[in-house]
N, C-alpha and C positions, 0 to 999 in steps of 0.2 A: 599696744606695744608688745610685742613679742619677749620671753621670757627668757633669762642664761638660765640653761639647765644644770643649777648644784646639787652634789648631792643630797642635799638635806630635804628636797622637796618641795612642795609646797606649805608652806601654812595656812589658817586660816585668812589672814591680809592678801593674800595673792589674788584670792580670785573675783573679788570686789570689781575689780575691774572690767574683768573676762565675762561677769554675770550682766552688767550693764551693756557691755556690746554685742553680748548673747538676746538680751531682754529688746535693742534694738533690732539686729537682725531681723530676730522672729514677727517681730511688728510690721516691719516695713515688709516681710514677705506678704505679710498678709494684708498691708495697703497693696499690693499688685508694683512692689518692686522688684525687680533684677538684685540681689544683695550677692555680694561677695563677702564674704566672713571667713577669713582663715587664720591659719597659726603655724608659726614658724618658731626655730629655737637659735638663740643672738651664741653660734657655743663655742666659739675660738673663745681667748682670755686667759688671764694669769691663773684664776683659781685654778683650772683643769690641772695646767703644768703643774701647779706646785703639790698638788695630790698625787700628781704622777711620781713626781721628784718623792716624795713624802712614804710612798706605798709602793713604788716600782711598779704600777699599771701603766698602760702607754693612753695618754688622752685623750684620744681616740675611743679607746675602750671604757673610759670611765664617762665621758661623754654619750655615747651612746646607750650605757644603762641608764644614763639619768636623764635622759628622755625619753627613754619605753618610761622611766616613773610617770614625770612629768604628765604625756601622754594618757596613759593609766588613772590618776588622779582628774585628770581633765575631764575625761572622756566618762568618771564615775560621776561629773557633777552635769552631766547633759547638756554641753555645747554643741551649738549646732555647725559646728567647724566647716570647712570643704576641706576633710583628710587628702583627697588627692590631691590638692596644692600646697601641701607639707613641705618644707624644706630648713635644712641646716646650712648658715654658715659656711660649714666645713665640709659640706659638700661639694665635690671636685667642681662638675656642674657650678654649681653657684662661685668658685674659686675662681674657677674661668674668667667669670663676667666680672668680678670684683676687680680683678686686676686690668682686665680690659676696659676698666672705666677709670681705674688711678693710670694707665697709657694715655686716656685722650685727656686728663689733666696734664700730662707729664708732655703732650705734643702742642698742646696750648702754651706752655710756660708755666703753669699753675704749679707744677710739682718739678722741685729742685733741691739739689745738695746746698748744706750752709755748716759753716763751723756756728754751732749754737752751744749755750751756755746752757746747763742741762742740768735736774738733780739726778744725779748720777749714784746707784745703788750698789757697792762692791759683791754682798751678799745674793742681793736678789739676781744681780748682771743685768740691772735695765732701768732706764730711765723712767721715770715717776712722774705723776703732777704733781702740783702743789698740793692738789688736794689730798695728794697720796702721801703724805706727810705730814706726820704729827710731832712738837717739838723735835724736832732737828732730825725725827726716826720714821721709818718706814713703818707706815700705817700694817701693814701684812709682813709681821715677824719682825717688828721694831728694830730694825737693823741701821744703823749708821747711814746718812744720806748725804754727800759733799754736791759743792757745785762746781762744775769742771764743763771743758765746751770739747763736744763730739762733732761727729758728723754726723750727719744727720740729713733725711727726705724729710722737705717741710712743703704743707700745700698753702701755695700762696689767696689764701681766704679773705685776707685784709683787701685784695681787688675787687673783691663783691661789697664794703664793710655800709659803703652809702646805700644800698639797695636791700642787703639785711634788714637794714636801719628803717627803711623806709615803708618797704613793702609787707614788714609784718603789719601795718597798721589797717590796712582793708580784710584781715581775716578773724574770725569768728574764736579768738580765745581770749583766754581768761584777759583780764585788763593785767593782772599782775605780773603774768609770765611776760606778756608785751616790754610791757617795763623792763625786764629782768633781760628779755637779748638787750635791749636797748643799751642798758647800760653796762653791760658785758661789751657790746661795741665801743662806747664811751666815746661819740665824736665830739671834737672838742674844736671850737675856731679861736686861733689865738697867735700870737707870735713866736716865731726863735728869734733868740737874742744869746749874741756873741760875748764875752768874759775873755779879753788877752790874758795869760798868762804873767805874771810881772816876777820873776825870779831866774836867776842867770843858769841858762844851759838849757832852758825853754823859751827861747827865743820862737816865734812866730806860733806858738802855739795855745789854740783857743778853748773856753769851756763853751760847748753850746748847750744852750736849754731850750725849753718849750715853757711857755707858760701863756695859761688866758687870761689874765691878769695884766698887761703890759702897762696899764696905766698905777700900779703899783710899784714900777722899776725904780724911781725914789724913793723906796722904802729896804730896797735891797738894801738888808747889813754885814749878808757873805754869801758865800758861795758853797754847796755841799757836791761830792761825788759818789755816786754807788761802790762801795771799794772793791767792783770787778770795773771799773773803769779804765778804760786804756792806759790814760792819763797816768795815774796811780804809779802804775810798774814804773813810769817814767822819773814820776818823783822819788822813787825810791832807790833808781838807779840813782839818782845825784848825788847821796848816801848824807845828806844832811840828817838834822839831829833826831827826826822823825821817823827815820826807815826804821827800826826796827820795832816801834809802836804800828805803825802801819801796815807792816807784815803781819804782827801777830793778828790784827783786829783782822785785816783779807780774812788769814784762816778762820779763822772763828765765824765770820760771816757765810763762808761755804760750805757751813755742818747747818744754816738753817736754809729752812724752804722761804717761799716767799711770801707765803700764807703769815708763817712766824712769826714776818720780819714785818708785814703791815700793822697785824692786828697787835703786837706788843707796845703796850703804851707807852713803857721804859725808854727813854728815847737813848742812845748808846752813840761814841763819835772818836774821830779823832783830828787832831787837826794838823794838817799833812805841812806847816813851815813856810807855805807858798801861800801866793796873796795874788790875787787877779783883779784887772782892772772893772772899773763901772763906766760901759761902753758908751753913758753919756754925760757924766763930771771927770772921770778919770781916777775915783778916790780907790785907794788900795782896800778889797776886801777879803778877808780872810778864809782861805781855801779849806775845806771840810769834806772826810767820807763820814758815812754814815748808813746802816744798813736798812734805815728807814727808806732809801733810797733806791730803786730798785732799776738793776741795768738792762733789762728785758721791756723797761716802762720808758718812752720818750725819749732821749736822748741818755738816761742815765743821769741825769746831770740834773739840779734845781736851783735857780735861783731864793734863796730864800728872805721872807718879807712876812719876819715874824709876828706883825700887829696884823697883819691882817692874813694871817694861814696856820690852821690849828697845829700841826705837826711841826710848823717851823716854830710856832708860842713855844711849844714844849723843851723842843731845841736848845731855843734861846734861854730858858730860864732855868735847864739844866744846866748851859756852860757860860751862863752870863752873859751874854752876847748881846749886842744892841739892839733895841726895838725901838721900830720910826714907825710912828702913825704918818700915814700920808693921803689919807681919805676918813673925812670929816661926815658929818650927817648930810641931809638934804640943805641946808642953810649955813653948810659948809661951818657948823663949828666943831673944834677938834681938842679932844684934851688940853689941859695946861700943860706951859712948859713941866716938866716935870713930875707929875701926873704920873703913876707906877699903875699901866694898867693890867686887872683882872683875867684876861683874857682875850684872846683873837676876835678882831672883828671884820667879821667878811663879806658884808652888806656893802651894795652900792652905794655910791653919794656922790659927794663933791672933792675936789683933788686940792690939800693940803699938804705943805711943807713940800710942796713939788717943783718949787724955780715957776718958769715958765708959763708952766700947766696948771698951776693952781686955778681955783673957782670954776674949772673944766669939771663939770658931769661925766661921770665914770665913763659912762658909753662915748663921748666925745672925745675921752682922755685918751682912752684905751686909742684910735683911729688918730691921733695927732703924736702920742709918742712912738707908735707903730711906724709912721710918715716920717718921721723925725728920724731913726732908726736904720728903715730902708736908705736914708738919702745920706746918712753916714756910714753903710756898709757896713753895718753891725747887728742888721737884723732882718725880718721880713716876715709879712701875714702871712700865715698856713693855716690849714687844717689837719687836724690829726685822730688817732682813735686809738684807745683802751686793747681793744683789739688786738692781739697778737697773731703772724702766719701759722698756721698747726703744725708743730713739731708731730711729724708721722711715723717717725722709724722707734722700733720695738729691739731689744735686741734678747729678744724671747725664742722659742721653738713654736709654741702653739700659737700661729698666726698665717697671714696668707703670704707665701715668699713674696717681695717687692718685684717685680717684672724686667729688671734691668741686669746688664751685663757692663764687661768692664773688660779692656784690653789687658793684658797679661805681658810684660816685659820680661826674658830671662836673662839674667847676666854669663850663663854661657847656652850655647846652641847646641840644642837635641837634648837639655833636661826636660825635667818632668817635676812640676810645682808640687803636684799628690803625693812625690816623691822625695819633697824636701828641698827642693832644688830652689837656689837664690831667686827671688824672681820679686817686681816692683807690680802693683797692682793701681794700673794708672785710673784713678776717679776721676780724673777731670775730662775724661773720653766717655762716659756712659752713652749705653748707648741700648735702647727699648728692646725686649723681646719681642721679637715677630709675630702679629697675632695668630696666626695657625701655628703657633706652638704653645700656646695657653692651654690651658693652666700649666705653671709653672709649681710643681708640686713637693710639699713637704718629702724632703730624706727621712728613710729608715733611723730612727734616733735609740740605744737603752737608755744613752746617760742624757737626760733632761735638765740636768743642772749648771745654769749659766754660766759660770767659771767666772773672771774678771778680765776676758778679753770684750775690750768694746765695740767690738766688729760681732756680738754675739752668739752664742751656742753654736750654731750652724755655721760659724770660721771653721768650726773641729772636723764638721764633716765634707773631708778633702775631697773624696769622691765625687761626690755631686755639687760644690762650690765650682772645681776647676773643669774644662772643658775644652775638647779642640773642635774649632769649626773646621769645613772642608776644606778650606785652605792651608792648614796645618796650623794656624795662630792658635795662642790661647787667650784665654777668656775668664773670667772668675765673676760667679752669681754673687749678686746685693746678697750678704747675710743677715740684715735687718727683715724684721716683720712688722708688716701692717699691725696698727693698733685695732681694737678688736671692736672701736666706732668705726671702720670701715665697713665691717659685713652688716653695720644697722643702718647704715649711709641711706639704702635703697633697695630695701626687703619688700617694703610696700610695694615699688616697680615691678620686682620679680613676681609678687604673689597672682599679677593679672596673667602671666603668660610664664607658670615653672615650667614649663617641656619645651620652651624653642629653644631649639640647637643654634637658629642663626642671629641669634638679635637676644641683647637681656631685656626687652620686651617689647612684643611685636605692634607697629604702629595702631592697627585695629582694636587690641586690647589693651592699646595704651588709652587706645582716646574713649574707649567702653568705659574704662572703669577709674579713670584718673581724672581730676586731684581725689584723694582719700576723704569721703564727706562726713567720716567721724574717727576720729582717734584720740583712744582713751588711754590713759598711763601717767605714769606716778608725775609730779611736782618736781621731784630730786631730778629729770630729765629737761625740767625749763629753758635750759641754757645750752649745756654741749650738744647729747643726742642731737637736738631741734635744732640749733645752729647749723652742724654739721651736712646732717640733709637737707637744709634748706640749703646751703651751700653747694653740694650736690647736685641738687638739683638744677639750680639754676644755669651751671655750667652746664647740663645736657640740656636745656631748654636754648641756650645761647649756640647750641649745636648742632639744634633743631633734631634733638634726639626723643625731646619730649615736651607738650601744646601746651603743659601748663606752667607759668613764671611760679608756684607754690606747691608743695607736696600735699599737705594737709588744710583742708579748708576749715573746719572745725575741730578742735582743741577740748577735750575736756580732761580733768585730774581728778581723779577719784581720791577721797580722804583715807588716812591711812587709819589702820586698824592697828590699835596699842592693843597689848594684853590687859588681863584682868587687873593690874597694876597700876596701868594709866602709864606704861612703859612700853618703849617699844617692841616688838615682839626679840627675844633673840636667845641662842644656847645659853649662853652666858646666863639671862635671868632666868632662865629657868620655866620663861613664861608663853614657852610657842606652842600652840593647840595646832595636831595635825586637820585638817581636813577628813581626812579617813575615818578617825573616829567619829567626828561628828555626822559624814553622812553614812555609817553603820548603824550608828543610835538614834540619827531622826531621820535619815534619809536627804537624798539632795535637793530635793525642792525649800524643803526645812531649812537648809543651811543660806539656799541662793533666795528665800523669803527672809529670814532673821538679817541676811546684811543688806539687803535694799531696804529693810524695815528699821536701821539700826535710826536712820537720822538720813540729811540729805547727802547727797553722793558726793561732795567735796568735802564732806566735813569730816575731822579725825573722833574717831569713835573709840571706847573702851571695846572690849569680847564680854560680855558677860553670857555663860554659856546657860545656864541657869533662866535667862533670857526667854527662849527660844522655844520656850513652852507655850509661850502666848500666839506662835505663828503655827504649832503644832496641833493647838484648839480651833483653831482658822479653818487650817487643814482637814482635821476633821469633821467641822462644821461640812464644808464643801461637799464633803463626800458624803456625808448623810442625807444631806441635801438629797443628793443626785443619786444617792439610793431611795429614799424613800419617794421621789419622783416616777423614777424607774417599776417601783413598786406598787405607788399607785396608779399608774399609765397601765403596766399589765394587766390590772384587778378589772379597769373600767374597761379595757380591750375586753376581757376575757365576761365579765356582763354586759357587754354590748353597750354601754351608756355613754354619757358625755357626745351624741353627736353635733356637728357641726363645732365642736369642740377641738382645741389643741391635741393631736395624736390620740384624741379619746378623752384627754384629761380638761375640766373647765377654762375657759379662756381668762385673761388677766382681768383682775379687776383696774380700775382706773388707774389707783395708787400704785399699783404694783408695775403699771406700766409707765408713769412718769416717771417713777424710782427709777425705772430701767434705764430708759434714757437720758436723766439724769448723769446716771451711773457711767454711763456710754459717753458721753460729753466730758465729764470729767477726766475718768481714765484716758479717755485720748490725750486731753490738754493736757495730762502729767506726764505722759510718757512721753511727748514729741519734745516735752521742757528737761527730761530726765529726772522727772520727781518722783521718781517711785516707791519713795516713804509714805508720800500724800495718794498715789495709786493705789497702792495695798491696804489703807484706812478706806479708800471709798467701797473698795470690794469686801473689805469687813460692814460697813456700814449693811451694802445691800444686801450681804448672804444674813445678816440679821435681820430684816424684815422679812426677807424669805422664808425663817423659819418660823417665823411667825404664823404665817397664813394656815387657814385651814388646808386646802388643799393646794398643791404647787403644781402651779404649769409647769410644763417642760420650757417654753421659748426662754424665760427669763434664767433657768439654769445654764442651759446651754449658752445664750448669753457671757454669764456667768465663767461658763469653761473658757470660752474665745478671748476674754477680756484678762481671765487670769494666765493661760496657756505660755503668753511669754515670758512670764516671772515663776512660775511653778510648771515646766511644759507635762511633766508626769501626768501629776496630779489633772492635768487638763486635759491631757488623751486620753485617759483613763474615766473620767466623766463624759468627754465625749462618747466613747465608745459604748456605755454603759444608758445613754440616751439614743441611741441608734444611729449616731456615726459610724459610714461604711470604712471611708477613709482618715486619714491621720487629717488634725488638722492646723499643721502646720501650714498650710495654704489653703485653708476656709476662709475667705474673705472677712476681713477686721468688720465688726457690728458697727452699723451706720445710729446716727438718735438724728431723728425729726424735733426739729429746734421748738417747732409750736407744741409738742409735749415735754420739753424738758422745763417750760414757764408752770409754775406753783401758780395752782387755781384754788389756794387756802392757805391765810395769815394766822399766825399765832399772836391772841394782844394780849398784856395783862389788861384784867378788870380791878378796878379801884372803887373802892366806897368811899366818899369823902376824902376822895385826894390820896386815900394811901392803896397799894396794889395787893389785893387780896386772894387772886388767882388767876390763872391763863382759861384763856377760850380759844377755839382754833375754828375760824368761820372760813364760811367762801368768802373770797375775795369782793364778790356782789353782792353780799347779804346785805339785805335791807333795815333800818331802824327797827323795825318789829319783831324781825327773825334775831337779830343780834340784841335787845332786849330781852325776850323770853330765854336765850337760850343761857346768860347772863344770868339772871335772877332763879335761874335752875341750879347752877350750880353749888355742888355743897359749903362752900369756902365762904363764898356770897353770900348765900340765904343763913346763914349764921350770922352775918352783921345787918343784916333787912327785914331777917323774920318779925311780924307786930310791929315794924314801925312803918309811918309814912314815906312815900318814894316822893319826894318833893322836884325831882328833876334828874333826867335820862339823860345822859351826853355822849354821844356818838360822833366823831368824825373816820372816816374810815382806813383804815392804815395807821390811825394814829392812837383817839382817845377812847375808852369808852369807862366813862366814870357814873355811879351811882349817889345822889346823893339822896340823904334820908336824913328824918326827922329827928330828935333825940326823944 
């Protein structure tokens, strides 16, 4: 996943990543693949602006230093990138294509105007997520956040929500992320069911809900409204005794986000005076907003059916409100009358205190009150989803212009709108920018600061807003900007083919190098990013724009790196280690060995920098090695010895060569798994018997370089070259192991006297009774409980026992 270049740089967490799809790369070149490996920088986004805002730099320019950093840092830890398929974002180039892919959403019907309900930032001048808000305040510069509905480009993403749902399940990630779109779609099969309104001056007017529940509809004991509900305004217009409780809760509810309003366990309410009907007894139920309720979620509206739904439990037992159990256990028994229960129960069963439906099994109930419902015009089976369309419009500067135009009314003939001139800006005519005029490109801006118009910064600049076509009409550009997940929508696309001018990527190097068969990056992208592109994508797959229905075939998240704290890294604690220092002080193989080395690659790890001496003894190990190999190869060249020998030097002995290929099996099998915690242990293992030996072959060093080259590449060209490597060996073919030498032709047993274990013996596999007794009764551990006494009985099975037993 490609990186937002801020200025603060890298830290050390960042490149955890970047080193496992470096450590791949290099491997698969050297299996004899075709690898694509590039890097790109994600750099439209709010931070840019508000530095700009903050410092009077233009974002552009702060932007681009902070990728020569980025860049810089990258390039000091030895990725083996494809620099020439570099691209930014905010590249015209790339601007072009961005927007020519939100047009064939926008020709599809996928992408349309809507009055949406928005958290809406006065400060910032732009609408927020949820997640962009913290108690009722703007997570960046804690500013005041109300909810208020704009207009707004939304891309209609909920038409793909079953195929989301579906098709992430044949791809190769994590089980958890799986879950996590899943339930971010949140399809739900269940019924709407209708609530007449029962209060004079609301005549014909209904509460509709959703609920999957429907065989719980005899337990409803009211009715709750999200209090941005249409309805609302309505009751408050009738000015009974309620309006001006009502009022005040609205406001108060539109200073929280929605995040807030779930996770606040406080349940909060008011009750609006009006009573609506129970669409199958007719019993009057008491009408309720409540901010737990959320108008962006289902209808806005819930039936509540507080014994069995925890939110409504809480509800109820903060305003006293009725609780009906209406579903019993398996054998259908159900509290006593009277019976004050503990808590929501929201386990299937059997249908109690239900009329009709009773001793009905939940799953039958649910299909008969459904039936029952339909055939009185007060309800019907749906399906539904969690899901929401993507609110797309930004009303920012630093972003891609929206590609649309807009007819221009003047109220007198022959002004000029740049001019101040009355004039009506008709939205409901949009109408595409032509694509031979893409890119549609950011205006000259100094003042960066949003102001409190909702039409965005870019309303200011007249110039380039208003427009006369050849006809003499005018015209006024969308002042909304893409959100700054559009330019990571489909970087992967671009990275196969950044130079074509006619295509954002050309059919031949789509089908070359697509789906993406490894992509690694953070967790905290589980859900939007990944959503987003898969969405994406699929609409150019349905456009036959591109062969694969997936972007990403494999998924992995690399674990995050806290500080030495056990904190996350950040200014604030004071606990962020640059990169830079660390590969000054040990160098970059050191840093891109200590984080593969830290633990396995998903798992969240402390820094401890102090660490990192144990991968720097490794390191030197390695290259002693490969000196003193070097060393001794030249000495037997230069007296003629060792022929028929390894470049001059003695051939392997047995052990050194099983070792090898051991070593060779293993490392392959961790690295294809991405265990390169357990890789860099095996290559410690064998550069330890290596120095062992008397004299060292050159094969099993060299070896040695190729096996370690992808996880330390320095350190590996640099032994190769030092063994008589001509060329770099980034494409030396990965070392093969012959599987009949990687099988141990010698067990380690303990030997026992008399049942207890007094020392290890390490025989061949086929040692015979005789040979595995003498060698037994040799050792010193042994002959210290045998010595002068009688051996009364030898017991040998092989592989398993070999016990002594003796006389007293």
């Amino acid at each position: 996943m490609f990186p937002y270049p801020s200025g603060a740089g890298l830290h050390v967490g960042h490149p955890e990543g970047y080193t496992a799809s470096d450590i791949m790369a290099r491997y698969w070149r050297m299996r004899d693949y075709d690898v694509l490996h590039p890097m790109g920088w994600d750099s439209f986004g709010l931070p840019a602006e508000q530095h700009a805002i903050n410092t009077g730099t233009h974002p552009e320019d702060t932007t681009k230093l902070n990728i020569a950093n980025f860049k810089r840092q990258l390039k000091n830890l030895g990725f083996s990138y494809d620099w020439d398929r570099e691209l930014a974002t905010t590249d015209e180039a790339y601007v072009r294509w961005t927007q020519w892919i939100f047009l064939q959403l926008y020709k599809k019907g996928l992408a349309f105007q809507s009055e949406v309900l928005v958290n809406w930032c006065p400060m910032l001048g732009t609408v927020l997520a949820n997640e962009e808000i913290i108690d009722g305040l703007s997570e960046r510069g804690s500013h005041p956040v109300v909810r208020q509905p704009l207009r707004q480009w939304v891309l209609k993403i909920t038409a793909y929500a079953d195929r989301l749902a579906e098709e992430v399940n044949g791809l190769d990630w994590p089980s958890g992320t799986i879950e996590m779109q899943k339930a971010w779609i949140g399809k739900s099969d269940g019924a709407y069911v209708s609530f007449a309104a029962a209060a004079e001056g609301l005549s014909g007017e209904e509460v509709k809900v959703f609920t999957t529940r429907p065989d719980t509809l005899m337990g409803a004991t009211y009715v709750t409204l999200a209090p941005e509900h249409p309805l609302v305004a309505k009751i408050v217009a009738l000015g009974n005794g309620q309006a001006a409780a009502l009022q005040e809760y609205v406001g108060a509810a539109a200073r929280k986000s929605d995040l807030d309003r779930t996770v606040n366990k406080e349940k909060t309410g008011v009750y609006t005076g009006v009573d609506v009907a129970h669409p199958l007894t007719g019993e009057p139920l008491p009408l309720w907003i409540s901010d737990y309720v959320l108008a962006g979620y289902g209808t806005g509206a819930v039936m509540a059916v507080p014994a069995h739904d925890e939110r409504d439990f809480e509800f109820a037992r903060a305003f006293d409100l009725p609780i009906k159990v209406v579903v019993g256990g398996a054998d259908g028994a159900a509290p006593a009358a009277g019976e004050e229960l503990e808590e929501a129960t929201t386990a299937l069963g059997v249908a109690v205190n239900s009329g009709e439906f009773d001793g009905m099994a939940s799953a039958a109930c649910k299909e008969a009150v459904t039936a029952t419902l339909e055939a009185a015009g007060k309800g019907e089976a749906t399906t539904t989803y969690k899901l929401r369309d993507w609110v797309f419009s930004r009303q920012r500067y630093w972003g891609e212009p929206i590609p649309i135009i807009f007819p221009v009314t003047l109220e007198e003939e022959g002004g000029d709108p740049r001019q101040g001139a009355k004039h009506t800006i008709e939205y409901g005519r949009a109408e595409a920018v032509p694509e031979e005029e893409l890119p549609v490109s950011l205006p000259e801006l100094a003042d960066f600061a949003p102001g409190d118009d909702p039409q965005g910064c870019l309303a200011r600049c007249v110039d380039w807003r208003y427009f006369q076509k050849g006809d003499g009409s005018w015209w006024a550009r969308e002042t909304n900007t893409m959100p700054q997940w559009a330019g990571s929508c489909w970087y992967y696309l671009r990275f196969a083919d950044p130079a074509n001018a006619e295509s954002f990527v050309g059919k031949q190097a789509e089908a070359d190098w697509l789906p993406v068969d490894l992509y690694v990056g953070g967790a905290e992208h589980a859900v939007l990013h990944l959503l987003y592109a898969r969405f994406w994508h699929k609409v150019l797959y349905d456009l036959d724009l591109v062969t694969t229905a997936e972007p990403f075939a494999k998924l992995v998240h690399q674990g995050m790196i806290l500080g030495a704290d056990g904190e996350k890294m950040s200014k604030s604690r004071g606990n962020v280690i640059n990169p830079d220092d660390i590969v000054d002080q040990y160098g970059a193989d050191a840093m891109r060995l200590y984080e593969m080395f830290m633990g396995p690659l998903d798992a969240v790890k402390p820094w401890q920098t102090e660490q990192i001496s144990g991968v720097v003894r490794f390191q030197k190990r390695v290259y002693a090695l490969a000196a003193r190999c070097a060393a001794e190869q030249q000495q037997a060249q230069e007296q003629g010895e060792g022929e028929g020998g390894d470049d001059g030097l003695a051939t392997m002995d047995e052990e050194t060569e099983r070792k090898m290929h051991q070593t060779i099996k293993g490392v392959t099998a961790d690295v294809d798994e991405l265990g390169f915690n357990t890789a860099i242990s095996k290559l410690m293992v064998f550069s330890n018997h290596l120095q062992g030996l008397e004299v060292i072959p050159a094969e099993p060093v060299r070896t040695l370089a190729l096996l370690l080259s992808p996880l330390a590449p320095h350190l590996g060209e640099e032994v190769w070259q030092m063994l008589g490597g001509k060329d770099t060996l980034a494409y030396a073919p990965w070392p093969e192991y012959d599987e009949a030498l990687c099988v141990e032709n010698t067990v380690t047993m303990g030997v026992q006297v008399n049942g207890k274990v007094r020392a290890e013996l390490t025989m061949a596999k086929d040692a015979d009774e005789a040979t595995v007794k003498e060698l037994a009764l040799a050792l010193p551990k042994v002959a210290q409980f045998t010595e002068g006494k009688e051996i009364k009985k030898f017991i040998y099975v092989p592989g398993r026992i070999v016990n002594v037993v003796v006389g007293k």
